[in-house]
C-alpha positions as semicolon CSV with decimal commas, in nm:
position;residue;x (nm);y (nm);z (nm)
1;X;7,385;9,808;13,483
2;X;7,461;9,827;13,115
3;X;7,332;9,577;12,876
4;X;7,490;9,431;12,608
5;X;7,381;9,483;12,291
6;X;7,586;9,516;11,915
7;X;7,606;9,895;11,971
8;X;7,816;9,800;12,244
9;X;8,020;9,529;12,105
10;X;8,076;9,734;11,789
11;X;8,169;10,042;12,041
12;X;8,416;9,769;12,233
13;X;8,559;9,670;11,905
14;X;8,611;9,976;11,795
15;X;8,896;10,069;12,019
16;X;9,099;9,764;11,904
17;X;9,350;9,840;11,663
18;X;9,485;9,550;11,440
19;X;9,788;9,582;11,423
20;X;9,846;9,419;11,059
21;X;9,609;9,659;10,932
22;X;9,659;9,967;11,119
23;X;9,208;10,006;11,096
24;X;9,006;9,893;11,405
25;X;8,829;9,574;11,418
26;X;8,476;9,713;11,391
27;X;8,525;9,740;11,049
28;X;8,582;9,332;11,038
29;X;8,246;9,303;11,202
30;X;8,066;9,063;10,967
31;X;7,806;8,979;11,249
32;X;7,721;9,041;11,599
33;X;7,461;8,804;11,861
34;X;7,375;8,899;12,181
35;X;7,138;8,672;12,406
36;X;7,134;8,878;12,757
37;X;7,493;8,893;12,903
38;X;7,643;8,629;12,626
39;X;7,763;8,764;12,290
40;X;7,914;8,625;11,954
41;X;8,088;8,799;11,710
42;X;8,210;8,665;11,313
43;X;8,492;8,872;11,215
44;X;8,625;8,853;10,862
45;X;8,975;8,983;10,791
46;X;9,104;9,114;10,466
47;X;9,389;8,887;10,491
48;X;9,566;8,568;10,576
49;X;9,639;8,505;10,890
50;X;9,709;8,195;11,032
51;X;9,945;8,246;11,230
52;X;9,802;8,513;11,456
53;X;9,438;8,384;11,478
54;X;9,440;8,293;11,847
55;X;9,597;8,590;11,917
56;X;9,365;8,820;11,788
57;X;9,062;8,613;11,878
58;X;9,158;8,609;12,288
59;X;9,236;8,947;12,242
60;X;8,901;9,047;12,137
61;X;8,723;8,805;12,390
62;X;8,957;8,945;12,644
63;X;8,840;9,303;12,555
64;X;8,435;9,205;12,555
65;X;8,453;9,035;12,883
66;X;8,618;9,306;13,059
67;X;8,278;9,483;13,016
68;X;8,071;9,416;13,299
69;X;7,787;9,387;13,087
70;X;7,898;9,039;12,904
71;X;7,956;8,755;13,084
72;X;8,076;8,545;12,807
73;X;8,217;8,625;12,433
74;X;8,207;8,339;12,153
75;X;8,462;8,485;11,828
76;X;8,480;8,347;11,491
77;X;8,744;8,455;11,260
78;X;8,793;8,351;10,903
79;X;8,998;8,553;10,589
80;X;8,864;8,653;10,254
81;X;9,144;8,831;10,004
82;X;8,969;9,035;9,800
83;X;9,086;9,156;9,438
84;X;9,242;9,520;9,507
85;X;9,269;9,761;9,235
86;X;9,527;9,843;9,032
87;X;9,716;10,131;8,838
88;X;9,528;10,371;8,607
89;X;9,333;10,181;8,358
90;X;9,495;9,850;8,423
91;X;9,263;9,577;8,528
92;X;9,434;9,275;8,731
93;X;9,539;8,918;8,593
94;X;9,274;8,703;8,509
95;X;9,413;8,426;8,708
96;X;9,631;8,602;8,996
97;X;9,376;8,838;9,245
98;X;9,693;9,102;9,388
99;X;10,043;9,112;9,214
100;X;10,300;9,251;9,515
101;X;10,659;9,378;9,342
102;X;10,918;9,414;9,597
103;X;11,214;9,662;9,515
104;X;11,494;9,784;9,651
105;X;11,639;10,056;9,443
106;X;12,010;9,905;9,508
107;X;12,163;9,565;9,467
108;X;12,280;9,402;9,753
109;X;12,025;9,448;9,990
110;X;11,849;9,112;10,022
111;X;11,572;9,194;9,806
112;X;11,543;8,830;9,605
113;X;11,587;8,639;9,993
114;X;11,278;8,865;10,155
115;X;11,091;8,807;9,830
116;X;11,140;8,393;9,840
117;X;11,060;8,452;10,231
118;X;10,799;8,668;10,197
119;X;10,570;8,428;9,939
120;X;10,648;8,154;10,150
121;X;10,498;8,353;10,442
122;X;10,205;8,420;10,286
123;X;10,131;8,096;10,186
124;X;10,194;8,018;10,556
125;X;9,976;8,186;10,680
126;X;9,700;8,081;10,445
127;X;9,761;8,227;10,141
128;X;9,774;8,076;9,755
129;X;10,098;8,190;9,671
130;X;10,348;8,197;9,340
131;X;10,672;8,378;9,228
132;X;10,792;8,557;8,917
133;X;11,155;8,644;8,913
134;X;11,170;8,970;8,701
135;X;11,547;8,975;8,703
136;X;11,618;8,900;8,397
137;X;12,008;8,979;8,393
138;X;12,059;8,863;8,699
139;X;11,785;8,556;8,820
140;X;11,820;8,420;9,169
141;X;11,464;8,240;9,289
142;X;11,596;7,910;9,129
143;X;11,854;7,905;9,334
144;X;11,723;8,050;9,606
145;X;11,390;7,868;9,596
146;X;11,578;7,517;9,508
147;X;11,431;7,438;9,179
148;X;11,591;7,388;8,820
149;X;11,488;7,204;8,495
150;X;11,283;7,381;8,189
151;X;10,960;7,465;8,234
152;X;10,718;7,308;8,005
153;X;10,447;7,401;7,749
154;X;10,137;7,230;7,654
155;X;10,020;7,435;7,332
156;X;10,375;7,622;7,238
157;X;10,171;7,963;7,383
158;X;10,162;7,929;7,748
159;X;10,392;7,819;8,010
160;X;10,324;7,576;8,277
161;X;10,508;7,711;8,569
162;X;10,809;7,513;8,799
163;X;10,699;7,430;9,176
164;X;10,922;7,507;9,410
165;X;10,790;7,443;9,819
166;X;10,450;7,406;9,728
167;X;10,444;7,721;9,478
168;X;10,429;7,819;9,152
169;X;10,745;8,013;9,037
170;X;10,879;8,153;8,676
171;X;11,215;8,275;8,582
172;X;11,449;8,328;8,329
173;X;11,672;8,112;8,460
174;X;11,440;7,844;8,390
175;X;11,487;7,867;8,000
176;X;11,884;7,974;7,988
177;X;12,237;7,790;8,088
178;X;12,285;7,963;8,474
179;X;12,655;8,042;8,281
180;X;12,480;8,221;8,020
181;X;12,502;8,594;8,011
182;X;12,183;8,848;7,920
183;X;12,340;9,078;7,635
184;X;11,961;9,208;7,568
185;X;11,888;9,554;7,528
186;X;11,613;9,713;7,704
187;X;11,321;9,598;7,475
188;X;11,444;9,289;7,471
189;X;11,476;9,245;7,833
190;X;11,094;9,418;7,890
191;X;10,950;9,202;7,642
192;X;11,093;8,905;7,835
193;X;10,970;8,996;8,142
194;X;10,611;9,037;8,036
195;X;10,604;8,725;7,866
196;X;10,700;8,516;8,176
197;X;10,431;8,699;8,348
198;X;10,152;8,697;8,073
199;X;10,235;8,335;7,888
200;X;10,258;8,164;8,280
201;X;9,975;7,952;8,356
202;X;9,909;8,064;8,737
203;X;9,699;7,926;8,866
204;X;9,429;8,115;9,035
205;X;9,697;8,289;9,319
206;X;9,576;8,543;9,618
207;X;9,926;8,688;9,549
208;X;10,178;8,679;9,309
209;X;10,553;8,807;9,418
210;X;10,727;8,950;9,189
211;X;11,094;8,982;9,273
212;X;11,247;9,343;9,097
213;X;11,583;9,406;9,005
214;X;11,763;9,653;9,117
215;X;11,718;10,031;9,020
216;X;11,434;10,223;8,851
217;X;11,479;10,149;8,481
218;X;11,360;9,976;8,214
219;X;11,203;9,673;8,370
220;X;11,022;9,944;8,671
221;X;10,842;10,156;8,373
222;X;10,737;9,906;8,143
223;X;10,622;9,754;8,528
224;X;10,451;10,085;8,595
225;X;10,330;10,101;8,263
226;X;10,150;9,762;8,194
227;X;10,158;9,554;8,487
228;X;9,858;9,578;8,724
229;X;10,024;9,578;9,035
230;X;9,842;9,635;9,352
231;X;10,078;9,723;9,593
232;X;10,487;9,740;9,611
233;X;10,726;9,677;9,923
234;X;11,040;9,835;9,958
235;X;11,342;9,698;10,098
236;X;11,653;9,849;10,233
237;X;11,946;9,809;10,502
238;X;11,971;10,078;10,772
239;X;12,277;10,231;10,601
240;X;12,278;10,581;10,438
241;X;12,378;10,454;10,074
242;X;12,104;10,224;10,057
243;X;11,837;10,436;10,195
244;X;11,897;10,700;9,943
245;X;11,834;10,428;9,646
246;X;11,509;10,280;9,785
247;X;11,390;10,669;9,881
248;X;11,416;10,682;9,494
249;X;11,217;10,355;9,416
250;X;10,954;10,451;9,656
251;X;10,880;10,806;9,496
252;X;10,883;10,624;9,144
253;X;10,631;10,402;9,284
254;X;10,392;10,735;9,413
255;X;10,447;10,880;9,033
256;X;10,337;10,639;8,893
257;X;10,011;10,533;9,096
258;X;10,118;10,204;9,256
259;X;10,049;10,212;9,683
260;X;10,339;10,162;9,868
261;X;10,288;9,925;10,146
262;X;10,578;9,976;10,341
263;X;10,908;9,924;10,413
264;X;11,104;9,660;10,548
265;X;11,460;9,659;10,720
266;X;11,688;9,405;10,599
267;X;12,010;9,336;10,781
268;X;11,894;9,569;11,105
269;X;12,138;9,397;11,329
270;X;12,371;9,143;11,395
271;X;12,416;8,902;11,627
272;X;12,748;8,756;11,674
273;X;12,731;8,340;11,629
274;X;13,005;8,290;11,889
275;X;12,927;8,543;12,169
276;X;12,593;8,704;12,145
277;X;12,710;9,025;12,103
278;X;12,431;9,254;11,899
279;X;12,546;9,544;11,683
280;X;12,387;9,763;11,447
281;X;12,669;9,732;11,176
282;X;12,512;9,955;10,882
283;X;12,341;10,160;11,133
284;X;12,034;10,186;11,314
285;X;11,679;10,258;11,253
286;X;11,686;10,414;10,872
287;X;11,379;10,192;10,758
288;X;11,172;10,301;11,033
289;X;11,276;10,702;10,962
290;X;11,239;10,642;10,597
291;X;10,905;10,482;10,647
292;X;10,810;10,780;10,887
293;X;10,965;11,095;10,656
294;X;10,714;10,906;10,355
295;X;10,392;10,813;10,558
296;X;10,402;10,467;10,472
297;X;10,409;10,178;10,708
298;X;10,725;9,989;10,844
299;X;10,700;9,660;10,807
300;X;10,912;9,488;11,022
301;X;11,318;9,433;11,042
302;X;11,535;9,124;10,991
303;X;11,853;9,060;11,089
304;X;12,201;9,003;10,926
305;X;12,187;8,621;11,023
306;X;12,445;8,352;10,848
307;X;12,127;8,136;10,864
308;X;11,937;8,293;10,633
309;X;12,210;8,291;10,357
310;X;12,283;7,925;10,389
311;X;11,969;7,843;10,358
312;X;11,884;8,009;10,050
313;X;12,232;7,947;9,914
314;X;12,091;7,584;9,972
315;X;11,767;7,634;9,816
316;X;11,567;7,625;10,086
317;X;11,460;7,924;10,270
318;X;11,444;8,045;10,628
319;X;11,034;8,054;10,616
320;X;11,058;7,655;10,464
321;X;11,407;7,528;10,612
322;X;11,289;7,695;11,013
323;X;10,892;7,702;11,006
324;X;10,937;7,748;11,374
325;X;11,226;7,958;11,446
326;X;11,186;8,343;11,564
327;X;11,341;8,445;11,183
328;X;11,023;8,253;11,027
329;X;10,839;8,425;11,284
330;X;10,939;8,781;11,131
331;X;10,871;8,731;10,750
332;X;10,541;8,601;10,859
333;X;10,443;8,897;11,055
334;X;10,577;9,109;10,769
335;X;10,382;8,912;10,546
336;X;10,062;8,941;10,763
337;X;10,165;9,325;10,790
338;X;10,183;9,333;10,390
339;X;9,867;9,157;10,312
340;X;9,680;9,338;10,609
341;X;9,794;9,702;10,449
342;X;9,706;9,570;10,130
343;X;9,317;9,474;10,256
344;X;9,272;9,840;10,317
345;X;9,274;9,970;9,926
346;X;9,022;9,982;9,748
347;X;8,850;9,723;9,574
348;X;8,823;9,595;9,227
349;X;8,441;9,533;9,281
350;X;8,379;9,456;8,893
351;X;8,570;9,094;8,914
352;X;8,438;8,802;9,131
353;X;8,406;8,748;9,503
354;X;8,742;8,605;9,662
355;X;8,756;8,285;9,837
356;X;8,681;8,247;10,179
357;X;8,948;8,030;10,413
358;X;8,767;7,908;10,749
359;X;9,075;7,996;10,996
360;X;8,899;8,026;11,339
361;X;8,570;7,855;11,540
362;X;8,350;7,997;11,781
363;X;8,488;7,964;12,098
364;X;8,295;8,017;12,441
C-alpha cells in the first residue's frame, strides 16, 4: 500500500485545475504535513475569494481522500494579492497594488454597470476595492454607484475621495453641474483624467477599477502611455457590431503592453419577465469566440436583465442591491475569474509584501 507523503499530495494536487486561475493548485502549495495516513495542506491563493472558499477547500479534501493512502485531509486556505507589474517602465501607484481598466471599444455595451459590479465583487469577495470614472465627457459611477456632493481637499493638492457602498470612488462628475457639458479638447480632457487618478488620496486599494470610455483615443494612449495598469477587461454584447469595436480595444491593449485578462459577455441573453422565455437577442456566443480567436480567457456572461438597470439607475447596484441573487453570483465569479488571471503575471517583487486575508481554517 502507498504511503502518503508531500510528493504525493503535491502529485494529487497537481491534477486540480482552479478554475479562476486556469494553473493547478500545486502551485498554491504553501505547506504540506503528513503524520502516517493523515495529511494537512496551507494553500495560499493569489486572489480573493470568499465566496468560493468551501468550494475549493472540499474539493481538494475530496480529491486527497479518494487516495487510499490518506485517511483524513485537514485544508487551510487564505489570499494574499500581490503587486503585479505593469507597462514598460511604469512602476505602480504608491497607494493602489493593481489598477484593472475595463473597456469596451463601443458605447452602449454596459461597460460603466460591469465596472460598478465588478469592484463591488471584488470587494465581496475580500478585496480592498475603489473606483475612478475616466469618462470624462460622459461620467456615470455617481449615478450608478449612488453618490453625489464635491469631493473635498485637505491641502488644495490632493483629493479626498467620495464613498460610495463601502468604496472609494472619483469622478468628474463629482466637481461639475451633471447638466454641464465637457467642451475640452483632448489635452484638456487627458490632463483631467490623470489628475483624478494621481491627486486622489486612495487609500492603500488591492484594486483600483477604472471605468474607460468608449473607443481607443485620447484618454486609451495617454492610459497606455502613463498609467501603470496591470491588467484590462474587455466587454462586449454577442452582436457583430460590438464585437468588431472591442476586437479593436483588445489589440490596442497587446500594442501597447497591457495583459488582457479576458472578456466578458454583457447582455448574452434574455429572459422574458412575464413568461420565461430565453432568447439570444444580439446573438449568441461572440464573447466566448472572440475570447477563443485572441487566446485570452472568457470571463463569464451576464444577461440582459431589467434588474440590473433599475438598480443602477437607482444607485445601487446588482452586486450591493441582490448580494444573494444568481446575477450577484456572476460578477463575483467574474471578479474571482479577473483577480485569479491577474495572480498569474508576474510580479513587481521590488515593492512590499501584500497583505494576507485569513479566509479558510483547517478542517479535519
Amino acid at each position: 500500500m502507498t504511503q502518503a507523503n508531500e510528493a504525493l499530495v503535491r502529485q494529487i494536487l497537481g491534477g486540480l485545475t482552479d478554475s479562476h486561475t486556469g494553473a493547478t493548485l500545486d502551485g498554491a502549495v504553501r505547506a504540506v504535513g503528513v503524520d502516517g495516513s493523515r495529511v494537512s495542506v496551507d494553500l495560499q491563493l493569489g486572489y480573493p475569494a470568499a465566496g468560493a472558499i468551501e468550494a475549493i477547500r472540499a474539493r481538494v479534501r475530496e480529491a486527497l481522500q479518494a487516495d487510499p493512502a490518506i485517511e483524513s485531509a485537514a485544508v487551510s486556505i487564505t489570499s494574499r494579492i500581490h503587486v503585479h507589474k505593469v507597462q514598460g517602465t511604469l512602476g505602480p501607484l504608491p497607494s493602489v497594488k493593481n489598477i484593472i481598466v475595463v473597456a469596451s471599444g463601443k458605447g452602449g455595451v454596459g461597460k460603466s454597470t460591469v465596472s460598478a459590479n465588478l469592484a463591488l465583487a471584488l470587494q465581496a469577495e475580500g478585496a480592498k476595492v475603489g473606483v475612478l470614472d475616466a469618462d470624462i465627457y460622459g461620467p456615470s459611477q455617481p449615478t450608478m454607484l449612488g453618490v453625489s456632493g464635491k469631493p473635498t481637499s485637505p491641502d488644495g493638492k490632493s483629493i479626498i475621495p467620495m464613498q460610495a457602498h463601502g468604496m472609494p470612488v472619483m469622478s468628474i462628475g463629482f466637481l461639475v453641474e451633471a447638466d454641464t457639458p465637457m467642451i475640452w479638447r483632448g489635452p484638456m480632457v487627458t490632463q483631467a483624467m490623470m489628475q483624478l487618478l494621481t491627486d486622489t488620496r486612495w487609500e492603500q486599494l488591492d484594486y483600483l477599477v477604472i471605468d474607460l470610455p468608449p473607443g481607443t483615443g485620447d484618454i486609451q494612449l495617454t492610459l497606455a502611455q502613463k498609467v501603470p495598469v496591470a491588467g484590462a477587461v474587455i466587454v462586449t454584447t454577442p452582436q457583430d457590431i460590438a464585437l468588431l469595436d472591442a476586437r479593436k480595444a483588445l489589440k490596442m491593449f497587446e500594442k501597447v503592453e497591457v495583459p488582457v485578462l479576458g472578456v466578458v459577455e454583457n447582455m448574452a441573453t434574455h429572459v422574458c419577465s412575464n413568461c420565461g422565455h430565453e432568447e439570444h437577442i444580439f446573438g449568441e456566443g461572440g464573447g466566448a469566440r472572440m475570447a477563443a480567436q485572441y487566446a485570452v480567457p472568457y470571463l463569464g456572461s451576464l444577461p440582459l436583465d431589467i434588474r440590473i438597470r433599475e438598480q443602477t439607475d437607482g444607485g445601487n447596484p446588482t452586486v450591493a442591491a441582490m448580494p444573494d441573487s444568481d446575477l450577484a453570483a456572476r460578477y463575483r465569479e467574474i471578479a474571482r475569474n479577473t483577480a485569479g488571471r491577474l495572480s498569474r503575471q508576474p510580479r513587481n517583487k521590488s515593492l512590499g509584501l501584500g497583505k494576507i486575508v485569513v479566509q479558510g481554517v483547517p478542517t479535519a
